[in-house]
C-alpha positions as CSV (number, residue, x, y, z in Angstrom):
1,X,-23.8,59.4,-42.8
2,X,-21.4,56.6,-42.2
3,X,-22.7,53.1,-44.0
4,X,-21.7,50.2,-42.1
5,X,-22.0,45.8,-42.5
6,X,-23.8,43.5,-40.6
7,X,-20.4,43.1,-38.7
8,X,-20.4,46.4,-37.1
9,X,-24.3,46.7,-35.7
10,X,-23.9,45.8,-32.5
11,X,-21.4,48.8,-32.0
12,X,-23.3,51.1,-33.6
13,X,-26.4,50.1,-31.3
14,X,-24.6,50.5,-28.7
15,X,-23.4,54.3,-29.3
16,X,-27.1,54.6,-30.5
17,X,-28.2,53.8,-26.9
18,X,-25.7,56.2,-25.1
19,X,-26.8,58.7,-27.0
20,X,-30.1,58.7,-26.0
21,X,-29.6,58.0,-22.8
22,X,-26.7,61.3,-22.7
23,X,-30.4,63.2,-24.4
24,X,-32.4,61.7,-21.6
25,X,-30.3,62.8,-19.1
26,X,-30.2,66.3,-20.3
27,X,-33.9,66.8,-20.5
28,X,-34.8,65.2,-17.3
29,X,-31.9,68.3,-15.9
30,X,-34.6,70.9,-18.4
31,X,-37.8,69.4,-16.8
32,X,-38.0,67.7,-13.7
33,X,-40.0,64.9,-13.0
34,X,-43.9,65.1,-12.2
35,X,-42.8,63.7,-8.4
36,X,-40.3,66.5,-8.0
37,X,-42.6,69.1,-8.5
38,X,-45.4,70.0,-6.2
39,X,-48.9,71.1,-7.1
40,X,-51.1,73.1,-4.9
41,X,-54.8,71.9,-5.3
42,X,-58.1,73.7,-4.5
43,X,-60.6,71.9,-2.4
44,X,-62.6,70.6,-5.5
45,X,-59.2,69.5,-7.0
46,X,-58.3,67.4,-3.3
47,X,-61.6,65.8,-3.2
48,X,-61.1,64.7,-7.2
49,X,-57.8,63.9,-6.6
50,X,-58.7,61.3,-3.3
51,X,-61.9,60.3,-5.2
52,X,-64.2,61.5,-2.2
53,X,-66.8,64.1,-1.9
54,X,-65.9,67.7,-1.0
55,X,-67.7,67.6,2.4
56,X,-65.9,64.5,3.0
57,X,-62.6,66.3,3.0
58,X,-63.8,69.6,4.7
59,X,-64.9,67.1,7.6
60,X,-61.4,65.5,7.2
61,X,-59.8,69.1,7.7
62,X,-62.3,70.1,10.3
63,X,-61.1,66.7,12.6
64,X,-57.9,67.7,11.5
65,X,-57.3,64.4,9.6
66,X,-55.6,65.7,6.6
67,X,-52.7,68.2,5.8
68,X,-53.7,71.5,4.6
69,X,-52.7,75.1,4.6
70,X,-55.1,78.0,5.1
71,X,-54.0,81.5,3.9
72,X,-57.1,83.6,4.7
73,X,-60.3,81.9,4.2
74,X,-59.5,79.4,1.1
75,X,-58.2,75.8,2.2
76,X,-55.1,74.4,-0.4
77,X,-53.8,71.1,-0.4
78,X,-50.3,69.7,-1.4
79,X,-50.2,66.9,-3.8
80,X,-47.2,65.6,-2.4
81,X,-48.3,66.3,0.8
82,X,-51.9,64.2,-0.1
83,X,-50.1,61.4,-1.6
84,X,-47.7,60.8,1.5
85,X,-51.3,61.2,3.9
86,X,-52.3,58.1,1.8
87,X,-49.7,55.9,1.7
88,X,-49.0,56.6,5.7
89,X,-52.6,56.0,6.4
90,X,-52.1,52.1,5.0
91,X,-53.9,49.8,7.6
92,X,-52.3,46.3,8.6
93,X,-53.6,43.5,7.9
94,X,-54.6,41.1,10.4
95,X,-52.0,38.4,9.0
96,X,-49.6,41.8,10.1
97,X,-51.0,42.1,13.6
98,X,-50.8,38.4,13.8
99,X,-47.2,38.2,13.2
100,X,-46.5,41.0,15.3
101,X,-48.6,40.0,18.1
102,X,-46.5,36.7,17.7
103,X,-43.0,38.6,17.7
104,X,-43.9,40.5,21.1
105,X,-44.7,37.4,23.2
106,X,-41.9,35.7,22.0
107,X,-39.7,38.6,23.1
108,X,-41.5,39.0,26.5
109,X,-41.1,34.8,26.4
110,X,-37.8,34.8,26.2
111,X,-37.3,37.7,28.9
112,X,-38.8,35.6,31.4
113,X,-36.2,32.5,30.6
């Protein structure tokens, strides 16, 4: 190994950090990321995962609420699936409906004029 002064650190830092980020690289190729992969959960597993009870989410398939795929007679749920369910079931707020209420009589305002 190489000794080097004071004067050449920041160089060496620097090849330091493109190194790890050429290692980085190269594992994230070996193992994708947790978000890339998708994970099939029992019903037990849903429920634990949304933080409800299971009866809750057998009512929630049974209003056909929530995504989930039936092969036979056992009910399986898709993390990614579950986690997109969530974030598209985001209510407004009423500051939102506000604002938007606001938006379309101002368009239908300045239709009349």
């Amino acid at each position: 190994m190489e000794t080097f002064g004071f004067e050449k650190l920041p160089e060496v830092v620097r090849q330091l950090f493109e190194k790890v980020e050429r290692i980085e690289s190269m594992l994230e190729k070996l193992h994708p990321s947790e978000e890339d992969q998708d994970e099939l959960f029992n019903i037990q597993q849903a429920a634990d995962y949304l933080k409800v009870s299971v009866q809750s989410i057998y009512a929630k398939v049974s209003r056909l609420e929530i995504p989930v795929n039936k092969p036979g007679k056992r009910l399986y749920f898709s993390k990614r699936e579950l986690r997109s369910w969530v974030a598209n079931s985001r209510r407004k707020t009423a500051t939102e409906m506000i604002g938007e209420l606001k938006l379309t009589v101002e368009k239908s305002n300045s239709r009349l004029y």
